[in-house]
VEXPAKOL-266024 format. One line per field, with one value per atom (N, C-alpha, C, CB): atom name; z, y, x; residue number from 1. Coordinates in Angstrom, 1 decimal, padded with zeros to 4 digits. Glycine has a CB too. Example, Ala and Ser with C-alpha at 12.3 -4.5 7.8 and 13.67 -1.06 7.14 Angstrom:
// VEXPAKOL-266024
atomo [N;CA;C;CB;N;CA;C;CB]
up [007.8;007.8;007.8;009.0;007.1;007.1;007.9;005.7]
north [-005.7;-004.5;-003.3;-004.5;-002.2;-001.1;000.0;-000.6]
east [013.2;012.3;013.2;011.3;012.8;013.7;012.9;014.1]
num [1;1;1;1;2;2;2;2]
***
This chain:
// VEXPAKOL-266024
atomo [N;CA;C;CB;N;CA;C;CB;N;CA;C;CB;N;CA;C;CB;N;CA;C;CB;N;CA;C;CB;N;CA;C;CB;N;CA;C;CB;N;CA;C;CB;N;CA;C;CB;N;CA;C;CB;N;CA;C;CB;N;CA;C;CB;N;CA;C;CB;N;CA;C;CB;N;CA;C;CB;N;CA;C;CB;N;CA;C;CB;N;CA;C;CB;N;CA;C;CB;N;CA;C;CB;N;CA;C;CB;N;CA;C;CB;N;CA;C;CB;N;CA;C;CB;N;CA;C;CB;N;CA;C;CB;N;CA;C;CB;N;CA;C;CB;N;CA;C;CB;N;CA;C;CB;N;CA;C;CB;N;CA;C;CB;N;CA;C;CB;N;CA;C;CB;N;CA;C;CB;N;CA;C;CB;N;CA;C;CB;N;CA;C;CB;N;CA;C;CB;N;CA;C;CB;N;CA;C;CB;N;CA;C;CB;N;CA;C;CB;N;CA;C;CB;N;CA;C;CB;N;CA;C;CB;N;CA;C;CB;N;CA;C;CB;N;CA;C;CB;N;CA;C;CB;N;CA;C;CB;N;CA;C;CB;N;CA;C;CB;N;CA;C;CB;N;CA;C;CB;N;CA;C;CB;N;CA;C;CB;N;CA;C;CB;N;CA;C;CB;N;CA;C;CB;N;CA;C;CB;N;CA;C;CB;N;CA;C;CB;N;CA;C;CB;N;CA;C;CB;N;CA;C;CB;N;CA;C;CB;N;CA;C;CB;N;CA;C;CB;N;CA;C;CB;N;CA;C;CB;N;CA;C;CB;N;CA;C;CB;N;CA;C;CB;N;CA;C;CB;N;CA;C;CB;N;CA;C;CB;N;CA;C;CB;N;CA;C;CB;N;CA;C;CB;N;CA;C;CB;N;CA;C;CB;N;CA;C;CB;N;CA;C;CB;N;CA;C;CB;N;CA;C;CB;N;CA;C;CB;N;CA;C;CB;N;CA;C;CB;N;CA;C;CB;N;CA;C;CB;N;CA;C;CB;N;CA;C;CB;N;CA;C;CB;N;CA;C;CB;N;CA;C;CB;N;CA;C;CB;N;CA;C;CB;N;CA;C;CB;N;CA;C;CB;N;CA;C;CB;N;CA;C;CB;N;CA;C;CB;N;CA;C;CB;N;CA;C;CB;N;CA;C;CB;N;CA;C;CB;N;CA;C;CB;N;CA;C;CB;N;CA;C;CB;N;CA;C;CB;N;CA;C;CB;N;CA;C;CB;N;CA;C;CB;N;CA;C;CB;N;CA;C;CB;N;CA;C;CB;N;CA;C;CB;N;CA;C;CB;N;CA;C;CB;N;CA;C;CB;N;CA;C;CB;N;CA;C;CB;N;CA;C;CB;N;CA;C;CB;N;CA;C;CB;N;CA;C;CB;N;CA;C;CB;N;CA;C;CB;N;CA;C;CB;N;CA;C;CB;N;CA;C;CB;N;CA;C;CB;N;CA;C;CB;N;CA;C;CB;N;CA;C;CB;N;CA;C;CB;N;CA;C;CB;N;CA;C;CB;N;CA;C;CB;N;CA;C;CB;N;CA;C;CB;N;CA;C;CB;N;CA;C;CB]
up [000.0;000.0;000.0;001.2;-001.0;-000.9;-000.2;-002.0;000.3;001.2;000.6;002.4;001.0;000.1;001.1;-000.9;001.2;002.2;001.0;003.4;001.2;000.4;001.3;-000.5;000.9;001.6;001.0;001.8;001.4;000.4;001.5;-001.8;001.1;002.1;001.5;002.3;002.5;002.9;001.5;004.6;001.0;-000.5;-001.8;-000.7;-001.9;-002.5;-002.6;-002.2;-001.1;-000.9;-001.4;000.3;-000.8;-000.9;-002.5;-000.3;-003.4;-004.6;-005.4;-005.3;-005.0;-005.5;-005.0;-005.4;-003.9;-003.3;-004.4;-002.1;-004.4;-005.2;-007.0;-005.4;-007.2;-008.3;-008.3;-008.3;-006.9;-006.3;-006.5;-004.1;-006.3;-006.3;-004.8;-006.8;-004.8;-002.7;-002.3;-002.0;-003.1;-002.4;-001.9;-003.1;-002.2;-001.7;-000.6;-002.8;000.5;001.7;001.3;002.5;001.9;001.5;003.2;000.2;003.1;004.5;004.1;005.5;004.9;004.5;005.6;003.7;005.1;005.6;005.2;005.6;006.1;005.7;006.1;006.0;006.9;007.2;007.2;008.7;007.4;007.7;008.3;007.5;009.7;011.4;010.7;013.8;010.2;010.3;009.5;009.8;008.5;007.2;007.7;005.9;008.8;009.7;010.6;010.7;010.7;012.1;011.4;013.3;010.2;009.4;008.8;007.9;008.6;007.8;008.9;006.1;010.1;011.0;011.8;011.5;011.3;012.2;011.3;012.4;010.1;008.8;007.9;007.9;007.5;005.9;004.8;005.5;003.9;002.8;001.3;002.8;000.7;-001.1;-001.5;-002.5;-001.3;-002.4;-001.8;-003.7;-001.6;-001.0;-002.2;-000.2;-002.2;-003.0;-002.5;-003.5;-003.0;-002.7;-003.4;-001.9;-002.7;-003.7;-004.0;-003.3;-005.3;-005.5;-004.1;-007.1;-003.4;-002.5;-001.2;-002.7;-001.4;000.3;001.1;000.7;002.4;003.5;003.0;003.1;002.6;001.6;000.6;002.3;-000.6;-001.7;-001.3;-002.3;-000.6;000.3;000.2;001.7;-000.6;-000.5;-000.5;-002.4;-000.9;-001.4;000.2;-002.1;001.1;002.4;002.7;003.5;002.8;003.7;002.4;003.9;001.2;000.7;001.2;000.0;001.1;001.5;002.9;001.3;004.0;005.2;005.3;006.0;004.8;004.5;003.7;003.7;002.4;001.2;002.6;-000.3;003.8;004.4;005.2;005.3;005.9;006.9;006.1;007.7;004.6;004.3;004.2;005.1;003.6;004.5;003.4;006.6;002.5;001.0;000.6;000.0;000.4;-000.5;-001.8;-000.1;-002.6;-004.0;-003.9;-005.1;-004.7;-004.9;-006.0;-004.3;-006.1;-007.0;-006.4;-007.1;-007.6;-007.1;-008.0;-007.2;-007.7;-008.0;-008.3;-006.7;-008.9;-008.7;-009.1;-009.1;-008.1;-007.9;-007.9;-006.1;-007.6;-007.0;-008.4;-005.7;-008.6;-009.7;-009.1;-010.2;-008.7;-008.1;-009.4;-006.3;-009.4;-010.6;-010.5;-010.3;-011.1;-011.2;-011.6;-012.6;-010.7;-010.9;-012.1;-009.4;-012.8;-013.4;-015.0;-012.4;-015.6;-016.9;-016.2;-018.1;-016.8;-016.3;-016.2;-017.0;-017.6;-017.7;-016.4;-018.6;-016.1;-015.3;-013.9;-015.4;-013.6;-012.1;-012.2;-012.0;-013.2;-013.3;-013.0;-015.3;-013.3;-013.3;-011.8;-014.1;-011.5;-010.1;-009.1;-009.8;-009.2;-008.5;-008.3;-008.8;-009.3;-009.8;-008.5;-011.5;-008.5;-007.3;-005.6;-007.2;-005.9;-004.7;-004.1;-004.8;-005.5;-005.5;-005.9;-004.5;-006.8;-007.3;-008.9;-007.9;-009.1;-009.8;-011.1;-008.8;-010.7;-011.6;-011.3;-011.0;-012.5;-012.0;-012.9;-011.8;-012.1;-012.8;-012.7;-012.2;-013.8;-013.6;-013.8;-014.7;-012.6;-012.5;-012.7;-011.2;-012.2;-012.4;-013.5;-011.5;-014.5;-015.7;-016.5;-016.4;-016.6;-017.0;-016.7;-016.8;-015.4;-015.2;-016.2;-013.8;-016.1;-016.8;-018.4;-016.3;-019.1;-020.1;-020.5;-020.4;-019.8;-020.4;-019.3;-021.1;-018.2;-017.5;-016.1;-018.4;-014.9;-013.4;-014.0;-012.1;-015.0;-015.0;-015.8;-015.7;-016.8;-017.4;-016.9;-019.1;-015.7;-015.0;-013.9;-014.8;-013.1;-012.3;-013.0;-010.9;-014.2;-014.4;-014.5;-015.7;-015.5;-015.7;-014.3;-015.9;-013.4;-011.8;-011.6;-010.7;-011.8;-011.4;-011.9;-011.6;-013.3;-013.8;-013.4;-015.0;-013.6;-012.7;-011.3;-012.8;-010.3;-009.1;-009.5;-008.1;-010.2;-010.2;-011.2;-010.3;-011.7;-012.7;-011.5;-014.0;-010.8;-009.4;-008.7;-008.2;-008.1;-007.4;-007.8;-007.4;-009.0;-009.7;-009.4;-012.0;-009.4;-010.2;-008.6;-011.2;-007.4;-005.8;-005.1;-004.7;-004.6;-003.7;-002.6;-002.9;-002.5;-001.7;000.2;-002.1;000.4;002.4;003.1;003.2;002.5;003.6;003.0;003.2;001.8;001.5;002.5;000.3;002.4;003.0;004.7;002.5;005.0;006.7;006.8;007.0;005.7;006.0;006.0;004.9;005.2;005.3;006.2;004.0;007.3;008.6;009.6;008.8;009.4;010.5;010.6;009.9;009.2;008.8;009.2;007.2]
north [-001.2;000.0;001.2;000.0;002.0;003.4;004.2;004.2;005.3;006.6;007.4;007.0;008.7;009.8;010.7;009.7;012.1;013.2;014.4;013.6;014.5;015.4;017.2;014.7;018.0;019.5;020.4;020.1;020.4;021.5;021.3;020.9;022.4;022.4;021.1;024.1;021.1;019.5;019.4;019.3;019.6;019.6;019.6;020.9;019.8;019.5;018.2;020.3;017.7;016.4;016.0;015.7;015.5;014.8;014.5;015.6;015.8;015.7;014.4;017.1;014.9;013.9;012.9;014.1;012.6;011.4;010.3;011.8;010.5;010.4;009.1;012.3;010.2;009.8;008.1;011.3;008.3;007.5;005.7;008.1;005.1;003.3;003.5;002.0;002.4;001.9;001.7;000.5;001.2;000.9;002.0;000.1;003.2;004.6;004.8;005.9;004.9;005.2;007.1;004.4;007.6;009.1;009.8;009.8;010.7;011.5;012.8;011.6;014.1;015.0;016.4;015.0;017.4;018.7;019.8;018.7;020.5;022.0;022.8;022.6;022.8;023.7;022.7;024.6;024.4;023.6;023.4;023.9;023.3;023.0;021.5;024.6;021.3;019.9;019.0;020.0;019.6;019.0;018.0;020.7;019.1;019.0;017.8;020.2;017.8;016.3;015.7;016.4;015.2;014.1;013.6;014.8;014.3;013.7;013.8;014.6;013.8;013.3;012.6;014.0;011.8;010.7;009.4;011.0;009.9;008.4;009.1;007.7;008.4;008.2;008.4;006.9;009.3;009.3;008.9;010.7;008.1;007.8;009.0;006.8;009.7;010.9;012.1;010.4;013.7;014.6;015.4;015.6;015.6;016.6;017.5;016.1;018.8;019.5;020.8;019.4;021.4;022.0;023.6;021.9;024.2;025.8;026.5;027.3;026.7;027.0;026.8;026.6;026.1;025.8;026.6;024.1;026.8;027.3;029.6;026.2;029.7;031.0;031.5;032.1;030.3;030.5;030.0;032.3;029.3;029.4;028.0;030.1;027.4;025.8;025.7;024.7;026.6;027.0;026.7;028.9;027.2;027.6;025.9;028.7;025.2;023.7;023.0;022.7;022.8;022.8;023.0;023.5;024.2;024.7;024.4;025.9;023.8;023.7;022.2;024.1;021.3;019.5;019.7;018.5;020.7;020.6;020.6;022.3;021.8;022.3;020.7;023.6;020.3;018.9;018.0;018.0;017.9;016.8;015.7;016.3;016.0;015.0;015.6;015.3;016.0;015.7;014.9;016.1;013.9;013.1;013.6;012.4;012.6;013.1;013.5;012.0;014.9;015.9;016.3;016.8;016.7;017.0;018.2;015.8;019.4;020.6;020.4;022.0;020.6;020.5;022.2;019.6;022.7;023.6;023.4;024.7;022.9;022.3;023.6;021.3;024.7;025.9;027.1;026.3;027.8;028.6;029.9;028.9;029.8;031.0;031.6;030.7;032.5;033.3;032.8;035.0;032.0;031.5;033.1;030.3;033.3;034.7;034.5;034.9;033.2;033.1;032.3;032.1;031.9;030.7;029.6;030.5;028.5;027.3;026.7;026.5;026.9;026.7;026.8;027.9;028.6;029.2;028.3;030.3;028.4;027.4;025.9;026.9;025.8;024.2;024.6;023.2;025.5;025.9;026.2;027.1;026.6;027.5;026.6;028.3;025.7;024.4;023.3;024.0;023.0;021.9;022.0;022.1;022.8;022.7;022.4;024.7;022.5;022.3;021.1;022.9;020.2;018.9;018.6;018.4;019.4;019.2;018.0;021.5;017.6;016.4;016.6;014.9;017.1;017.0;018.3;015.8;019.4;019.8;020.1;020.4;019.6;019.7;021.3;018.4;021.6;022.6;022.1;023.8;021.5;020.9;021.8;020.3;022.8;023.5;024.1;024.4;024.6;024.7;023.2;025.6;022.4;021.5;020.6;021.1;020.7;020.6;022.0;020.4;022.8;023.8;023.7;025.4;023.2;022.9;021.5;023.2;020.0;019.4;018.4;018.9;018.9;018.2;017.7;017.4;017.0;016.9;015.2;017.0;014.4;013.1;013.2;011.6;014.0;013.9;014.9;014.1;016.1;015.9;015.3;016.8;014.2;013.5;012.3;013.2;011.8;010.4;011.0;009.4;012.1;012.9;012.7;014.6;013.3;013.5;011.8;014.2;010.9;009.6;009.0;008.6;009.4;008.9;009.6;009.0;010.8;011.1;010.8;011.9;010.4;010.1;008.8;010.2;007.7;006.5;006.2;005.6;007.4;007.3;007.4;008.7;008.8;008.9;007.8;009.4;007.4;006.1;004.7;005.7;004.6;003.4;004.0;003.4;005.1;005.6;005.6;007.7;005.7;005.7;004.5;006.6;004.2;003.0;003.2;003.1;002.2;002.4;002.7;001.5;003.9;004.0;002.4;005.6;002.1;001.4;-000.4;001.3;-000.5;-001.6;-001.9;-001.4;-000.1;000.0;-000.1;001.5;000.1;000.2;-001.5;001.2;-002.4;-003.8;-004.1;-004.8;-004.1;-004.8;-004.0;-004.7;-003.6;-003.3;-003.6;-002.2;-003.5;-004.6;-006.4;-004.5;-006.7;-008.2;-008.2;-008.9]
east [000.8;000.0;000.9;-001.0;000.7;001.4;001.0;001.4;001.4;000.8;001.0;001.4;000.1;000.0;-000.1;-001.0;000.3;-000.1;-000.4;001.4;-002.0;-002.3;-002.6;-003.6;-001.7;-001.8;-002.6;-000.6;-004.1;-004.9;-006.2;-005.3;-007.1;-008.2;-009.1;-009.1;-010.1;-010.6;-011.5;-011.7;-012.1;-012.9;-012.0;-014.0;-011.0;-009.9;-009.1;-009.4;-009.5;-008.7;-009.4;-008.2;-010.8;-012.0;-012.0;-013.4;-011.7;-012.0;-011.1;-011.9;-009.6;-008.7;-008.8;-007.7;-008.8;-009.0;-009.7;-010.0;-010.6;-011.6;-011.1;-011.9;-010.2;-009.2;-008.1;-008.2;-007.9;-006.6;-007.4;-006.1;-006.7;-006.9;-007.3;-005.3;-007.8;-007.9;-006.8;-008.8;-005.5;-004.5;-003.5;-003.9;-004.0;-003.2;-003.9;-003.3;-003.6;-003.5;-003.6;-002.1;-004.5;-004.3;-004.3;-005.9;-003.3;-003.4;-003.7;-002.0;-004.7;-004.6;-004.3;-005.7;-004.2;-003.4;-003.5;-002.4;-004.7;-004.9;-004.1;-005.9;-003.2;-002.4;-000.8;-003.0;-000.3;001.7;001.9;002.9;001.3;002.2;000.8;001.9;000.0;-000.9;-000.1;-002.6;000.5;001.1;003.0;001.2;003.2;004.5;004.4;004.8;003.2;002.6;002.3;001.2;002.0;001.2;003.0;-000.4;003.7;004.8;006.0;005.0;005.8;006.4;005.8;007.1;004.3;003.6;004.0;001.7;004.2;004.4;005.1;002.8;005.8;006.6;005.9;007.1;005.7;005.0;005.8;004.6;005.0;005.9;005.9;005.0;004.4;004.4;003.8;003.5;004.3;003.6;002.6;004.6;001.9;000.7;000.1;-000.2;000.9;000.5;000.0;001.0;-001.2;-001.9;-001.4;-003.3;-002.2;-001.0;-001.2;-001.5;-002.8;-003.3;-002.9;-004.1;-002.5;-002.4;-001.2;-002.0;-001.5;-000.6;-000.7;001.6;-001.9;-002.4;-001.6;-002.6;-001.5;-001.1;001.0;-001.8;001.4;002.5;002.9;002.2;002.8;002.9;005.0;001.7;005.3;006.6;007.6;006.5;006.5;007.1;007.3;005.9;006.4;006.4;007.6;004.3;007.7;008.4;010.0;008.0;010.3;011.4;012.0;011.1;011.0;011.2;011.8;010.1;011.0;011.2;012.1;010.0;012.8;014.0;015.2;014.0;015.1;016.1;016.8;015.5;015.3;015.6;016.2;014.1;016.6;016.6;014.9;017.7;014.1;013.2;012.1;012.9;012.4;011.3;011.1;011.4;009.9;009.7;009.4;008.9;009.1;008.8;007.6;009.0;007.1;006.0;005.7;006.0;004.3;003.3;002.9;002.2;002.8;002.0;000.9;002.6;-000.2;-001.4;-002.9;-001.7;-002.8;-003.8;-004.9;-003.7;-005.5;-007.0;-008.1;-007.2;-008.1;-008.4;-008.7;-007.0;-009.6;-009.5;-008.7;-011.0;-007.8;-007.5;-006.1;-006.9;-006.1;-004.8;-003.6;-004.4;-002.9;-001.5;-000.8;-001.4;000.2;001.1;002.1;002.1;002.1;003.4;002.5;004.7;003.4;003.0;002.9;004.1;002.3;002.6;004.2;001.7;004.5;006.1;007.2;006.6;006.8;007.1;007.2;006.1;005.9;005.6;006.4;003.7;006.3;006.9;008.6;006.5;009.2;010.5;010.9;010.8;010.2;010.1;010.2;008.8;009.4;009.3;010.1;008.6;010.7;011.7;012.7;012.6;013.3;014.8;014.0;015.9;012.6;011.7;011.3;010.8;011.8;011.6;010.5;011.7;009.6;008.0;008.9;006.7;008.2;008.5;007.3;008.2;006.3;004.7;004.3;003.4;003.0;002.8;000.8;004.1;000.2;-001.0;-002.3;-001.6;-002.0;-003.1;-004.8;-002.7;-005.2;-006.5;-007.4;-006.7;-007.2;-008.7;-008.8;-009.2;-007.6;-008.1;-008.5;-007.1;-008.1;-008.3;-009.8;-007.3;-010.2;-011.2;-012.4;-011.0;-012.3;-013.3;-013.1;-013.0;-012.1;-012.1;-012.4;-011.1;-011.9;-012.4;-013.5;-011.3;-014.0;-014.7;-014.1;-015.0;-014.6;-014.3;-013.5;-016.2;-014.9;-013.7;-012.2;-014.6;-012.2;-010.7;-009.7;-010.8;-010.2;-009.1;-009.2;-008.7;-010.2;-009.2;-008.8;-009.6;-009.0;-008.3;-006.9;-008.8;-006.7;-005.3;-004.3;-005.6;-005.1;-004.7;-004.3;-006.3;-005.5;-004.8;-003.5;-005.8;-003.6;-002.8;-001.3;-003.2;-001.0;-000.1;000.5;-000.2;-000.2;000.1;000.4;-000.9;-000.2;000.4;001.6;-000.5;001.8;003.3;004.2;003.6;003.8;004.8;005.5;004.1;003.9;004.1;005.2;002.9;004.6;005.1;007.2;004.2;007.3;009.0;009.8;009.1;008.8;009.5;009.6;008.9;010.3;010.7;009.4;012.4;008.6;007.8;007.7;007.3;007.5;007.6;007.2;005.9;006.0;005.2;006.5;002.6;007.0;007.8;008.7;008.4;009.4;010.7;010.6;011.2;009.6;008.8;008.8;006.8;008.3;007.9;009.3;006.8;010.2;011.9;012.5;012.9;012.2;012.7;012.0;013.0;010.8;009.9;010.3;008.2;011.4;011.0;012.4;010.2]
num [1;1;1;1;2;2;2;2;3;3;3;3;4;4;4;4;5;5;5;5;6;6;6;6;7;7;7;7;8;8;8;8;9;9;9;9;10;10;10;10;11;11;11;11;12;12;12;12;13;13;13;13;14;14;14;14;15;15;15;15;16;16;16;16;17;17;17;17;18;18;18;18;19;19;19;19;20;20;20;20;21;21;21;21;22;22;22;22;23;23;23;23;24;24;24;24;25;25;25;25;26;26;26;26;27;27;27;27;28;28;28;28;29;29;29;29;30;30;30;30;31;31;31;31;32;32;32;32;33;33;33;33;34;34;34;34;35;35;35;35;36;36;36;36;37;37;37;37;38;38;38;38;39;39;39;39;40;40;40;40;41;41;41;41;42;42;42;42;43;43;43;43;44;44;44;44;45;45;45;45;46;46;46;46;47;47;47;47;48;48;48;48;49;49;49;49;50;50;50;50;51;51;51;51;52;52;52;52;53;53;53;53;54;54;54;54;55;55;55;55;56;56;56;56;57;57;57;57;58;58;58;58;59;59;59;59;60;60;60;60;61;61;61;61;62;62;62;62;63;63;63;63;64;64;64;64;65;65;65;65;66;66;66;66;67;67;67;67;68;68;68;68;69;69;69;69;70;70;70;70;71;71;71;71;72;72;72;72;73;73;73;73;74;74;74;74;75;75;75;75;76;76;76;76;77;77;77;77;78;78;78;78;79;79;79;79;80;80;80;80;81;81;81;81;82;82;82;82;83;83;83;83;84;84;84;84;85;85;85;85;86;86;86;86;87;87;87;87;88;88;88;88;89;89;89;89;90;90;90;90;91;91;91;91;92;92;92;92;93;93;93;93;94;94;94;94;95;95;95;95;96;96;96;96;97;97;97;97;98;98;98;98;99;99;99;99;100;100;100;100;101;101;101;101;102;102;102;102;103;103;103;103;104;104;104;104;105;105;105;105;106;106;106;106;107;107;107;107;108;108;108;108;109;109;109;109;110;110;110;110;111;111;111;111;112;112;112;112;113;113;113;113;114;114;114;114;115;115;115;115;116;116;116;116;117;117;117;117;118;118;118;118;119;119;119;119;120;120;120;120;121;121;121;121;122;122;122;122;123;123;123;123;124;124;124;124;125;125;125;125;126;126;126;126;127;127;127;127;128;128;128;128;129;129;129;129;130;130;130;130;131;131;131;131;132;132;132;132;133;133;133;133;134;134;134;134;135;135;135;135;136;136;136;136;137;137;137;137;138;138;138;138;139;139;139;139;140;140;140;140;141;141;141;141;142;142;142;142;143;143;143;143;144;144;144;144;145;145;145;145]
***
């Protein structure tokens, strides 16, 4: 079973969620001291997190897990119709040294082509992720065994 820590307010998770297999374990996190306790209560494969979150600040929890050493592999997500400050290009650039790996612009994509083709999009990306990381909960069982 993979894990997942998704950082965006709660109807955002719910939505993705939604997208994921049953075998993804999903954690979620509206804020960054909640997002700080969830990924120092468990190991995550994969963090997702949304443009929104921490008030448009997802950059910040980022930057703090890049500093500890202690980033997993991530996905920025803009689930949210809110104004992207940059190009997409842009964001995707911006991000990269942050350790963002993916970067989906959901909510335009949802208003263009509909709620199911962007979350299968959304699924599909998370389980490309998944598939490319050494799994937490694998790596947790060959030290339990």
């Amino acid at each position: 079973m993979s894990a997942v820590l998704i950082a965006a307010p709660l109807p955002v998770v719910s939505k993705l969620k939604a997208a994921l297999p049953d075998q993804v374990q999903v954690t979620a996190a509206e804020t960054y001291d909640e997002a700080l306790a969830r990924l120092g209560e468990q190991q995550v494969d994969l963090l997702i997190v949304c443009y929104v979150f921490d008030d448009l600040r997802p950059y910040r929890l980022l930057n703090h897990l890049q500093a500890l050493g202690e980033l997993p592999p991530a996905m920025l997500v803009r689930a949210l119709p809110v104004p992207l400050r940059e190009k997409e290009e842009e964001v995707r650039a911006a991000y990269a040294p942050l350790g963002i790996r993916e970067f989906q612009n959901f909510s335009d994509q949802e208003k263009a082509e509909g709620t199911k083709a962007a979350l299968a999009q959304f699924g599909r990306i998370v389980s490309g992720l998944l598939r490319g990381v050494p799994s937490a909960a694998r790596a947790r069982d060959s030290r339990a065994g």
